[in-house]
Structure formats: structure tokens, C-alpha cells
N, C-alpha and C positions, 0 to 999 in steps of 0.2 A: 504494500500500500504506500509506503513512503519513498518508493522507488518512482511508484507512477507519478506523485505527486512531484517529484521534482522534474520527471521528464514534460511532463504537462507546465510547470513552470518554465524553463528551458524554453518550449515552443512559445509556448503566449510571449516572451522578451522579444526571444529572437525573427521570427517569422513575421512575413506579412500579414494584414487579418486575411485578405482573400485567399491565401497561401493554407489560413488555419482551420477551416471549417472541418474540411472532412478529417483530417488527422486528431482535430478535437474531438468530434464527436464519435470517433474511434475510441479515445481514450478514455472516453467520460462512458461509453460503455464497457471498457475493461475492466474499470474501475466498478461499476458498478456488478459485475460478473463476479471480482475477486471479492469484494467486501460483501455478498448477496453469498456465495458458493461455499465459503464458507464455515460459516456457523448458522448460515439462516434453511429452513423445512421449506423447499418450496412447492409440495404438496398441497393440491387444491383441494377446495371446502369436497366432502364425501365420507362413506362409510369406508375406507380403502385396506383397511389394516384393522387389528386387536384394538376394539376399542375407540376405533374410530381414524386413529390419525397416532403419530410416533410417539406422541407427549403420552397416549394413551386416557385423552380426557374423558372420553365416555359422551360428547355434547355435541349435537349439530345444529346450526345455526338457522333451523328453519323453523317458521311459523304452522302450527297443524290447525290451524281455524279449519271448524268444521263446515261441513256434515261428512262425517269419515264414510268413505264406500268401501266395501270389501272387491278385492280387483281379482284375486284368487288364491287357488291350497294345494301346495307343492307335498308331497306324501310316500315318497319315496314310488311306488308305481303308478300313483295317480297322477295323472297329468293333465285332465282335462281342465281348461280355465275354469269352470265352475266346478269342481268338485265331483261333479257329477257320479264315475266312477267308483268315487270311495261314497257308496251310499251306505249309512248307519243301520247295524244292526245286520253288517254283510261282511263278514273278515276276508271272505274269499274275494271282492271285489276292490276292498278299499284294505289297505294294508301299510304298515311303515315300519321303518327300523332304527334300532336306538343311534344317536350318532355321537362321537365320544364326547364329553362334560365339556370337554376345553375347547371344542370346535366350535367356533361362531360364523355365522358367515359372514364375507365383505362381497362390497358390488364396484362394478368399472364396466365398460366397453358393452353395455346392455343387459349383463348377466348377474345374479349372485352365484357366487365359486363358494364349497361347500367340500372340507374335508369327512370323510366317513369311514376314516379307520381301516380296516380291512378290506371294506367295500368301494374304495377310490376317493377318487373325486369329482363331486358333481359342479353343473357350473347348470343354472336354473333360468330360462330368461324372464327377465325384470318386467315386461310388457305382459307373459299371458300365463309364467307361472310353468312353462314346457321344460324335460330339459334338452339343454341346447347340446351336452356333449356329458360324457361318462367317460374318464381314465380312470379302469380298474388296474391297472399296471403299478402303481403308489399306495402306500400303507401312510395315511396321517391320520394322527389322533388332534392336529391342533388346527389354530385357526392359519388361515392362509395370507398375503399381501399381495392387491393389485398394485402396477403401476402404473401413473394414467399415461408414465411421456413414453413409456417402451410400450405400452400396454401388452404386458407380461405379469403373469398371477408367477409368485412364488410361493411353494410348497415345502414344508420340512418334512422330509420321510422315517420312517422311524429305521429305515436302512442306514440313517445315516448323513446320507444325501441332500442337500437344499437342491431341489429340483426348479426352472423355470419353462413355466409351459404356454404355450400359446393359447390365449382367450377364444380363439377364433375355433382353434378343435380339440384343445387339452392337450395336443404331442408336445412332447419335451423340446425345447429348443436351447438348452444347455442344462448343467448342473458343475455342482460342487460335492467333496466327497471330504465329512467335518471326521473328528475322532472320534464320533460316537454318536449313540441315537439324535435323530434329533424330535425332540418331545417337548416344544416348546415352541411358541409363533414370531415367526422373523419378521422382522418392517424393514421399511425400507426410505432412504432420507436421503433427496439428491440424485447421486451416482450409484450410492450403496445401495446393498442389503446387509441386514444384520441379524446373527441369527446365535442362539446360546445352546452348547452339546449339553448332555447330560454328564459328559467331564465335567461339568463349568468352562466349558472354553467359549467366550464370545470370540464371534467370528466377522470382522468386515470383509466382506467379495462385492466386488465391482460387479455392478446390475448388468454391466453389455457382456463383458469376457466372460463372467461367472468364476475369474480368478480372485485368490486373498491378496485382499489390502496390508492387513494385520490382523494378528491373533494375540486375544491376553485372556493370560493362564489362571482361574480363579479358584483351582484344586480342592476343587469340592463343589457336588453333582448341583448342577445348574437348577434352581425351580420357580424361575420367574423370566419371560423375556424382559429384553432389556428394553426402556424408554429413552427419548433422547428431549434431549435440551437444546434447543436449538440459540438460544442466548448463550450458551454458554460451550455449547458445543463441546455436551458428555452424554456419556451414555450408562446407564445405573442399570443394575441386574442384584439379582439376591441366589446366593449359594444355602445348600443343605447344612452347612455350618453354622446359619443362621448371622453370617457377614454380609451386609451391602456393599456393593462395589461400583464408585464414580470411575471411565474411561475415558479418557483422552481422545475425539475421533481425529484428531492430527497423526497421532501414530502408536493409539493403544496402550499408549502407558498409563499406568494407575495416578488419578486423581486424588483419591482418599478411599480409606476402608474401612468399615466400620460395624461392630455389631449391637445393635442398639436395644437388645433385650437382654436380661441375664440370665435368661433360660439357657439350657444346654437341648440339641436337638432331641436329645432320648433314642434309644434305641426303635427299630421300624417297630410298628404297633396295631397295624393294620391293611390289609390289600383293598384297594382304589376300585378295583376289578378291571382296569385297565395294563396292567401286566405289571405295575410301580409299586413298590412296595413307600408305606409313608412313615414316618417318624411321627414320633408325639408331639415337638415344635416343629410346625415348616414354615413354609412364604407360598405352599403350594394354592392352585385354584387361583390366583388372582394375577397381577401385574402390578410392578411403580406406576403411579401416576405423578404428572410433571404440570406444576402452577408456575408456571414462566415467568408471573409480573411478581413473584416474588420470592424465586428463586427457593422455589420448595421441592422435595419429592415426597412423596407419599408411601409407605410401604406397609402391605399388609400379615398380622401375624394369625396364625391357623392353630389353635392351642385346645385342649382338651375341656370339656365339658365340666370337669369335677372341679377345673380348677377356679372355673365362676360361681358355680353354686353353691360350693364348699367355701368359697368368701363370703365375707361381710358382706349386709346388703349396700349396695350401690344407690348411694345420695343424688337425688338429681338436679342442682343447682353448677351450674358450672364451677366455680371456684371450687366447691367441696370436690366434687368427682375429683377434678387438677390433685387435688391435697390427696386423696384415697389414690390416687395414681400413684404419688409421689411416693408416699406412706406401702405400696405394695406392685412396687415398678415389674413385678413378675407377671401382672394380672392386664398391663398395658398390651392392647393388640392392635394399636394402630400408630406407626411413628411418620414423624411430621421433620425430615432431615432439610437440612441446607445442602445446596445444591455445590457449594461453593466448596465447602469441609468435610463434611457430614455429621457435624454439631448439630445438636439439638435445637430446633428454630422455636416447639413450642409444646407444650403435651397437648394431644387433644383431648378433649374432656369427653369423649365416649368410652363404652364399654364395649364388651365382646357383642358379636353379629349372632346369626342364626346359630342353632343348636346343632344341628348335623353336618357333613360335608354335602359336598352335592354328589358323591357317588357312594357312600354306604354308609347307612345306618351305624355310626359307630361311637353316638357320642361325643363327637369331636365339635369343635366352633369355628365359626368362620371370624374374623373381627372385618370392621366397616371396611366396605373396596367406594374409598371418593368419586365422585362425578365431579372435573370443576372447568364451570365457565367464568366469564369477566362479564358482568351489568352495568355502567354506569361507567365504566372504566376500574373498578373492583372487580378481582377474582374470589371467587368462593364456590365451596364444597359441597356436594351431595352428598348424603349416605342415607342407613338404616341401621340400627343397632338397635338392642335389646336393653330394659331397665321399668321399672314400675312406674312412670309419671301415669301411665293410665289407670292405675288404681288409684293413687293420691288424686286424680282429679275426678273422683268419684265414679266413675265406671269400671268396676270388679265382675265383670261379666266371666272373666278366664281369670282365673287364680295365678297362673302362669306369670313371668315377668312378658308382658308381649313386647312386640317390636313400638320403637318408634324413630319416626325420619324428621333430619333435621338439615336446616342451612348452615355450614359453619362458613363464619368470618375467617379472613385468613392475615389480620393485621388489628391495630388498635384503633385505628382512625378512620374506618369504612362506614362506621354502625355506630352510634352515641351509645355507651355504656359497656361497650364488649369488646371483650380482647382477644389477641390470634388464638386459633382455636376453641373458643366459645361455640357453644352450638344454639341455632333457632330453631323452637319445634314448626314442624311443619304436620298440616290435617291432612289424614289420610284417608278422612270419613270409612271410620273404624265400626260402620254399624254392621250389626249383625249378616246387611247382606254385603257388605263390604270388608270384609273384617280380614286384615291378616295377624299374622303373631311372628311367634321367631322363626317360620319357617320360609325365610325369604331368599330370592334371587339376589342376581345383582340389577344397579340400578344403569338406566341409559337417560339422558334429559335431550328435551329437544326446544329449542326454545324457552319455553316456559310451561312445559308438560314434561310431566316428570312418570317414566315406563317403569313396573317392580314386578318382579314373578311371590305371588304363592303357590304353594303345592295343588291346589285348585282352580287358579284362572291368573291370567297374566292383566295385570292393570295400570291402570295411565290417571293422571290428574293436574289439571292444569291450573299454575298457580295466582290466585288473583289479586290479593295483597299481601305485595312481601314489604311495606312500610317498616321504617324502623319503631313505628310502635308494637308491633306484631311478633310474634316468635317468643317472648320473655317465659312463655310458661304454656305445658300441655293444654293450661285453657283458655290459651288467649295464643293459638299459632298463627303462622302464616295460614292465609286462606285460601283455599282450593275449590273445587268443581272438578267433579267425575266425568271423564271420557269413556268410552262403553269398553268394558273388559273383551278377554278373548276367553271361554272358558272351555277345557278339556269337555269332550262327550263322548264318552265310552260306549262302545256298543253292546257293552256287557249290562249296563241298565239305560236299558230304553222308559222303564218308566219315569227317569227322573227331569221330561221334557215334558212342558205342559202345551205345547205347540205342535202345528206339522210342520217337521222340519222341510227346507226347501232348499233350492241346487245356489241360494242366494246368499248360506250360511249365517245370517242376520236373525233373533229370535224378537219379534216386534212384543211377544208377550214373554211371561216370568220362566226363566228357565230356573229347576230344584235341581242342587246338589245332593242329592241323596247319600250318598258315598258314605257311612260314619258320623257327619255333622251337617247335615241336612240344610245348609244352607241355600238361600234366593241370589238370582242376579235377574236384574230386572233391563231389556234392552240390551244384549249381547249379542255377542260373533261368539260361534263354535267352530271348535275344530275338532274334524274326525279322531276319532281314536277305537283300534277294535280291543277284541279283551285280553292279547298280548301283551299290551303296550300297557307303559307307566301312567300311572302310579297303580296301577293294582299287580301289574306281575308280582306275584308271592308274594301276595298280601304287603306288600314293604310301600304303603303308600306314602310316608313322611320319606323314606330315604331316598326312592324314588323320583319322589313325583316332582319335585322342580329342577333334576337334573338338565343341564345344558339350555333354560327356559332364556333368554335374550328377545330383546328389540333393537335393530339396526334400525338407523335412519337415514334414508338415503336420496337425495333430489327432490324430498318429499314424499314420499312413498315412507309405510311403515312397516318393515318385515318381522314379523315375532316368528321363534324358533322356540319348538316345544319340545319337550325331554323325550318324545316318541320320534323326532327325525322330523316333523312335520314345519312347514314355512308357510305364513299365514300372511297376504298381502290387503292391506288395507291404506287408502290413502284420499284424495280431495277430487280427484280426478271426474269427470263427468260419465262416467258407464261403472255398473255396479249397485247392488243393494246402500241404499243411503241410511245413516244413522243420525236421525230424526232425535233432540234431546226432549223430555217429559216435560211438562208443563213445568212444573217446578225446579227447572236446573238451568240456571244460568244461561245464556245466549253464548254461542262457539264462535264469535268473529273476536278475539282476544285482541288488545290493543300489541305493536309489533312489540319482541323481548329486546335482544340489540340492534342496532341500527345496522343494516346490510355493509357490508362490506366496500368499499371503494371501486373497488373489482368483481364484479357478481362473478360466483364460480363457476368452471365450466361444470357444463352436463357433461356425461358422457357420451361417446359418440354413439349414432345407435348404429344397428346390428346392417353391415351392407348384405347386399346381393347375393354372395358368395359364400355368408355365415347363415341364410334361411335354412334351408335343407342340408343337414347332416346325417352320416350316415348310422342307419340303426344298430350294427355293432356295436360294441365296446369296444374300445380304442386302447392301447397300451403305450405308453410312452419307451 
């Protein structure tokens, strides 16, 4: 940079102006190429990656004002736009298969790309819900990364392998070959890809050649991809050892290291059912997440069941939790590092997340995985954790500690009275037919609707006033409005439909949960499920049933992914069953959440001439 800058001073002396035009404006674009290329993401607004994007925010910057249309129901053999074929109460017709916990899908070039474990990968198109191509030739368990400028999906194999495949028919158009499985999802920033073995090796390979950049050695088994900074231009990943690890992306040297709990990992404790065996501490299930304007990461801890409920009960006033934090620093599951050291920036004043893992019944806890966007020019936090404010605020309906969700601030000066890490309750209209507890997904936001899985129905709620009077306490939170859920429909109980269902998947009247807890959703989307499928497979319906449940968001379009394999397309579009809200809920034109971007994002390009018709094989790379 300061090379250009003199040689650009140099010219302006000496040269003519008419002499200087084009050599300037050469420069002032080098210039802007070198100081952009290197520490800046220049990945456009999409679902492209884990999470959304490299920071891994969980947030897309679009407005869902309704009337949500259901567009279609991808099912592993059901392909017809409308569902048609998977008709309820038909396992032979309509069928689907599990797809692993950690696989999410991303979307680019018309498609969502859709890792499935032993059974390849699928790539589904975004327009009618078909799929557009099947590589059964690739074993991934995890989620995949498009890139929109090579438009090439990257795959981790558990061979090994980062595979790059063509969107257009899934064949391989190079690969990488790491030290070890790889069982974890690679992004991709710029030029690179990056990707973490199950050694702990992160790996930079240049996205065109599919050759290593650099390799750094984190000797001990990888269990988080890594997120990146683009301010700062590092890259963070978390090891089996229970060490965080800042990277260098200049040349992969260690930034800082750090382990920010005092737990020891414990010996393995339990099988995943995906071939891993787990420890009693991990980082497994989730990913860092990266708050840029303030130079935070986020990292989540995965810790046993006994070791919360055998604590003292958890105080719910921010400051007390902090002190109960401080007071039993073993029981902290969510740390809040500097991006800069990996010093402590703040404790968060949450407690441990859901009660189970997302793939076995084992007792284990998940602690809060952040969503964070910036409102106002302020970033701040999503989550869901677990703690009693809804029994102190008079509703004892479940004896249980339920969940509840909250805004956290992520500085002192954003919010009058709150400091980094403070949490705002946020309503999650907890009534009976709405009701989740600690059995929660993870969270996705969009705009200002906020997406959560229960083991029962995936749901959405869109936020109305997040005033800074608002939030101080369970009874007085941010306020919200219900967007119509998506709810599991098994075909194993038909009678708990009080409607005929139709090929439009919309239930204009009450659909019953019968299941155990007999719950109402009133104005829903379903989705197929036969009596295979989760949550009732042997009877494990909590451990089960919100396995791998997500909402991508994508160009506007809302894809939810159900622990059955199944992908459920709802979005604003003009064709489609329309969801009409009840007299009594709010009007769905939401005032806009941030102000669009200076650059509107591309779409992606859609599907040419030459990607319609594909061939019915299965393809192997």
C-alpha cells in the first residue's frame, strides 16, 4: 500500500495531467484491489455457506412482509412442486431420509446443494423444489459452500477430500486431498477455501487450482469450522482440547490461543450415531460466530446435563447471573473472546441451551449458538437459553426450567442501562398452542423475524418493538407477532388433522398435535412425514425430533429443513397457497429492519438452457 502510494505521488509531480488519466485510474484501482483483497469478505448478501456467510452470523438482510405462500416440498423422492406425491397417510408414495444433524443447506446458481451423508449430494432447484442433479459418488455429513464468482459448491468428504463440483451437474471439477476426514463445513473468502480435518488441521486451498495456501497445525481433533474476520483478517476454529484458535490468513501463523473454560474435555461419553464418538466437554454441533463492529467471537460450549441441574438455581437478572458465572466459571457455556487476543471481552449472562444434543438422547446440553446482526449501526445477539423467568412471571404451566430468547447488547453504550452482554427478553408467545421449552433448534433471523425449531413445529416471529424500554424483564419483552409455523404431520396419526388436507400444504383450520402433549397450531404449513421418520422412530421423540431442523434464507425465499431430510419452500412470491393472518394478529407489511445496502445484492443467476434437463442417472464425480 505504501509503495502505491508513492508511485501515484511520483506521477501526479511529474506527468502531464492529460498524460495522467489513464495510469491514474489504473492505480486508484490497484489500490483499491490491494487494500479490498485483503482482509475485506467480498461475498454477496445470500445463504452461500454455514450459516449464512464466513462470519457465520446466522442473519439475512431481507424483509419477509407477508402473506407467506408455500412455493413447495422437496422429500427426498418426492419431487412434484406440490407435494402431490408424498400424499399423507401413504409411506409407499411419499417417503424421506434422515440427513446428517450438521448438514444444512446453502443456495447459488438456482439450486439448494444439500449434503446427505452416505447418500451424496443433492442440489434441489430453488424455483419448483425438483432435483436438478444427485452425486452419489461423495460421502458428507456436513454442510457444503457455494461460490457465486467461480460458481462452484464445495464439499468436505469424509474421505478426506474437499471436493469442488460443478452446480450445473454435480461432477467434480477438482479436489484437495487434507490428513484426515473431513467432518466439518468449509467457507470460503475471496480466493480461498477453508476447511478444518479432524486432525485439527485448518487448511487454506486456493478456490481455482484446488492447491494449499497454508496449513496450521492445531493437534487436536478439529470440532468447529473455522469463521473468519474479515476486519481483521483471522480465522478462529475450536479443537477437542477445548483451545480456541485465532489464524493468520497472510500465512497461517497463530494469532493467539486460548482455552476459555476450565473444564477438561473428559473422556468420549457417548456415540453421535454418526460414526464420532463425543467427549463430555466439546464445541461440537455449532460454529464461532464473528460480531465485526466489535471485534468479538462467539464460541459455543456442549457440556453435560447434570452439571446444570445439579447447580444452584440460576438468578435471572443480568448482573446476578455475571456474579453466578463468575462464582462457578465451570457452568459458563457460552464465551464472548476478543478477536484481537482472545481475552475475555465480556461474560454473557446466559445459561446452558437445550437439554439434549441434536442426535441422541443422552442428557447432554447445548449452551446458546448467537445470531448477530447491526440495527441502527449497533450489532447485537440472538439466542435461546434455558432459566425460570417464566415461572417468576407467573406462568408455571411446565415445572421444567423452559427456554427463553433474548437480545443481547454487545457494548455499554447501544441501550441506556445495559452492558456488553446483558440480555433483552424477547416474547415468544409461549401459549399453550405456541409453547416451546428446552427442546430447541438453532436460531436463523431475517430481518426482523426471528426462525427456532421445537421438536414439534418449526417457528418464526416477527419483532415489533424492540424500544429500549422493552426487554428489562420476562414481563415486559420485546414484542412480537406470530408468523404461521411449519409443523411435522406424521402419517402415522392421521387423526390429529382437523382439516382435508390438500396438495397446497396450508391448514386454513386448527391442526392437533396429538403426539404425547396434545397441542393446537392454528393456520399452519405441514410437512409430510411417514411413520419412519422422526420424531417417532423408536419412540425417541425429544432426541429425535428437532434433529438437523434449520431455516435458510435466501433472495427471499424461506427454506426450512426438517430432521426427516425434508425442505419446505415458503416465500412472498405470487403463485402458491397464501397465509392469510387471523383477525386478531397484527398486519404483515413490517416497517423495513436495516436500511438496504448501497449495493443491492446480486441474485443469483438463474438456471440456462443447458442446466433444464439433466440426466436421470446418478452421477458420480
Amino acid at each position: 500500500m505504501t509503495t502505491l502510494r508513492k508511485t501515484l505521488g511520483e506521477a501526479l509531480r511529474r506527468a502531464p495531467r492529460e498524460r495522467l488519466i489513464a495510469p491514474l485510474l489504473l492505480l486508484v484501482l490497484a489500490v483499491l484491489v490491494v487494500s479490498g483483497g485483503m482482509n475485506a469478505d467480498p461475498t454477496p448478501y445470500g445463504w452461500h455457506q454455514e450459516a449464512g456467510n464466513a462470519q457465520h452470523t446466522g442473519y439475512a438482510p431481507y424483509d419477509l412482509s407477508g402473506p407467506w405462500q408455500f412455493r413447495w416440498q422437496w422429500n427426498g423422492s418426492c419431487n412434484s412442486p406440490l407435494g402431490s406425491d408424498c400424499r399423507p397417510g401413504d409411506p409407499q408414495q411419499g417417503w424421506s431420509f434422515e440427513i446428517p444433524a450438521r448438514s444444512h443447506p446453502v443456495a447459488g446458481d438456482g439450486c439448494l446443494y444439500l449434503p446427505a451423508g452416505g447418500r451424496g449430494v443433492y442440489a434441489i432447484r430453488e424455483a419448483n423444489g425438483e432435483t436438478a442433479w444427485h452425486n452419489d459418488g461423495i460421502t458428507s455429513n456436513v454442510t457444503g459452500a457455494f461460490d457465486p464468482e467461480t460458481r462452484a459448491l464445495f464439499v468436505a468428504g469424509m474421505d478426506g477430500r474437499l471436493y469442488k463440483l460443478s452446480p450445473t451437474d454435480g461432477s467434480v471439477q477438482g479436489s484437495f486431498q487434507a490428513d484426515a476426514a473431513l467432518d466439518l463445513a468449509p467457507i470460503v473468502v475471496g480466493g480461498r477455501v477453508y476447511v478444518v480435518s479432524d486432525r485439527g488441521t485448518l487448511y487454506a486451498i486456493d478456490k481455482y487450482s484446488m492447491s494449499q495456501v497454508w496449513a496450521y497445525a492445531g493437534n487436536s481433533r478439529g470440532q468447529t469450522p473455522a469463521a473468519y474476520s474479515a476486519r481483521r483478517d483471522v480465522l478462529v476454529f475450536a479443537t477437542e482440547d477445548l483451545y480456541v484458535h485465532a489464524v493468520s490468513n497472510t500465512d497461517g501463523h497463530q494469532v493467539w490461543r486460548r482455552k476459555p473454560t476450565p473444564n477438561e474435555p473428559g473422556e468420549p461419553c457417548y456415540d453421535g450415531g454418526d460414526g464420532r464418538r463425543y467427549r463430555k466437554y466439546n464445541y461440537e454441533h455449532g460454529w464461532p460466530v464473528i460480531a465485526e463492529e466489535h471485534g468479538i467471537v462467539f464460541v459455543r460450549l456442549h457440556q453435560p446435563n447434570q452439571d446444570i441441574l445439579s447447580a444452584a438455581y440460576w438468578p435471572t437478572s443480568n448482573d446476578a447471573i455475571r456474579q453466578h458465572l463468575q462464582s462457578n466459571p465451570r457452568l459458563q457455556t457460552l464465551f464472548a473472546l476478543r478477536l484481537d487476543d482472545g481475552g475475555t471481552a465480556f461474560i454473557p449472562a446466559v445459561g446452558p441451551g437445550g437439554i439434549d444434543t441434536p442426535e441422541l438422547n443422552d442428557g447432554s446440553t447445548l449452551g446458546p449458538l448467537p445470531v448477530v446482526r447491526s440495527v441502527g449501526g449497533a450489532e447485537v445477539a440472538y439466542m435461546i437459553w434455558r432459566n425460570g423467568q417464566k415461572c417468576e412471571a407467573g406462568d408455571c404451566s411446565d415445572a421444567r426450567w423452559d427456554a427463553v430468547m433474548g437480545e443481547m447488547v454487545l457494548d455499554d453504550n447501544s441501550v441506556p442501562g445495559y452492558h456488553a452482554g446483558d440480555l433483552r427478553f424477547i416474547d415468544f408467545k409461549s401459549e399453550r398452542d405456541f409453547l416451546i421449552s428446552d427442546e430447541m433448534g438453532s436460531l436463523t433471523v431475517s430481518g426482523d423475524t426471528i426462525f427456532h425449531a421445537h421438536w414439534l413445529a418449526l417457528y418464526s416471529y416477527r419483532m415489533t418493538d424492540r424500544s429500549a424500554s422493552r426487554g428489562d424483564s420476562y414481563g415486559n419483552p420485546i414484542s412480537t407477532e406470530r408468523r404461521p409455523p411449519i409443523v411435522n404431520r406424521g402419517s402415522s396419526e392421521p387423526d390429529w388433522v382437523t382439516y382435508s388436507p390438500g396438495p397446497n400444504h396450508h391448514a386454513d383450520g386448527t391442526i392437533i398435535q396429538a403426539h404425547r402433549e396434545g397441542r393446537t397450531f392454528q393456520d399452519a404449513f405441514w410437512v409430510f412425514f411417514n411413520a419412519l421418520d422422526p420424531p417417532y422412530a423408536g419412540g425417541n421423540t425429544y432426541g429425535d425430533g428437532y434433529k438437523g431442523r434449520y431455516a435458510i434464507i435466501h433472495d427471499g425465499t424461506i427454506y426450512y429443513q426438517t430432521n426427516g431430510g425434508s425442505i419446505f419452500a415458503v416465500g412472498t412470491g405470487s403463485s402458491g397457497s397464501v397465509y392469510v393472518p387471523p383477525d386478531d394478529e397484527p398486519g404483515t407489511n413490517p416497517p423495513p429492519a436495516d436500511p438496504p445496502p448501497s449495493n443491492p445484492p446480486p441474485t443469483s443467476p438463474p438456471l440456462g438452457a443447458h442446466q433444464i434437463h439433466l440426466p436421470a442417472l446418478l452421477r458420480r464425480g
